[in-house]
Every structure is written in C-alpha cells, then in structure tokens.
N, C-alpha and C positions, 0 to 999 in steps of 0.2 A: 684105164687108170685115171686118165685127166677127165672120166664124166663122176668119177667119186670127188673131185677136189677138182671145181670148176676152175678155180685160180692158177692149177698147176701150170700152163704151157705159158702166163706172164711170169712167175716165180722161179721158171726152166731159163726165161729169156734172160730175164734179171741175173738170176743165178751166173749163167754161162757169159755174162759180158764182165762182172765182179772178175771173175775165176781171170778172164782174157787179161783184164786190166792188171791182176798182180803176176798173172806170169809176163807181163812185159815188161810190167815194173822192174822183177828179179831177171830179166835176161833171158828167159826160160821159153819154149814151144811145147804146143800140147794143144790136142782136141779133146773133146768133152762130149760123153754121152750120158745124159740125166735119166733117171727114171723114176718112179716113186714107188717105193717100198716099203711096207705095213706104216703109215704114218710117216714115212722116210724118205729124203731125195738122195737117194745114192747116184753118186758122181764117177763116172768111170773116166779116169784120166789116161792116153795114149800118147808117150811122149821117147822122142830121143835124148831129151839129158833125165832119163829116168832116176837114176842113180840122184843126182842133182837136186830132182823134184822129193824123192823119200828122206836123201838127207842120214845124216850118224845116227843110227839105230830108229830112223823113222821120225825123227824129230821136227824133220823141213815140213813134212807131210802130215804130219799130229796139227803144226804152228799153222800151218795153210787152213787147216779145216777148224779151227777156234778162228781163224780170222772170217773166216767165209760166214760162218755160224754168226757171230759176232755182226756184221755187214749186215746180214737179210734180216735176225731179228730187232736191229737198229730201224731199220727201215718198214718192217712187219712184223709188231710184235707175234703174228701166228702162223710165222715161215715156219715149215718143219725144219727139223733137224737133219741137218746135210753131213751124208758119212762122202770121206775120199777116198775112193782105191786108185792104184793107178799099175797098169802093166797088167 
C-alpha cells in the first residue's frame, strides 16, 4: 500500500501525532492503526472512553475527523481523506 503513495508512512506519522495531540487535549486515551484505503487513510481508533470518543449520535467523532481532515489538508493540500472508525 505505502509503494502506491510513496508519502504515505510520513502522512501515517503526521496523521497519528495530530490524532495523539487532540486526544490529550480532550482528556481522552486511544491507539491508532492507519491504513490506506482506495485513495483513503482510514483511522482505526481503540479506545476505553469509547463512548466519549463517538459522542450523542456520533457527533464527537464526525467533529474529530473534520478536524483531522482540516489539519493535514492545511498542512498538505494532497493528504487524502482521512475516515474515523473507532471500536
């Protein structure tokens, strides 16, 4: 997957330090496994304040991944699009 998108394991690095920095910001614990998926970095999120992290009807976790999306295409406008699952 990272010899189709040379850039992907700095974009994985990047990626997963952002993710670290706002779950500490909010309180929150979780590990992060990235992969890249058709043109996509899907984010597998593993966490004990699960609940926390998804948020009333998925909202914490919609608002995390417009921030994330937000972040990397700030910084590279040709990050792919970063999906969040988590659990």
């Amino acid at each position: 997957m990272s010899e189709e998108n040379p850039k992907f394991e700095q974009q994985k690095e990047q990626l997963i330090r952002t993710l670290a920095t706002m779950f500490d910001y909010l309180g929150l614990n979780g590990t992060f496994r990235v992969e890249m998926r058709d043109e996509r970095i899907s984010v597998k999120i593993a966490s004990e304040d699960a609940g926390r992290v998804i948020g009333r009807k998925g909202q914490t976790l919609e608002s995390l991944q417009l921030l994330a999306n937000r972040i990397m295409f700030k910084t590279d406008n040709e990050f792919p699009h970063v999906m969040l699952d988590i659990d």
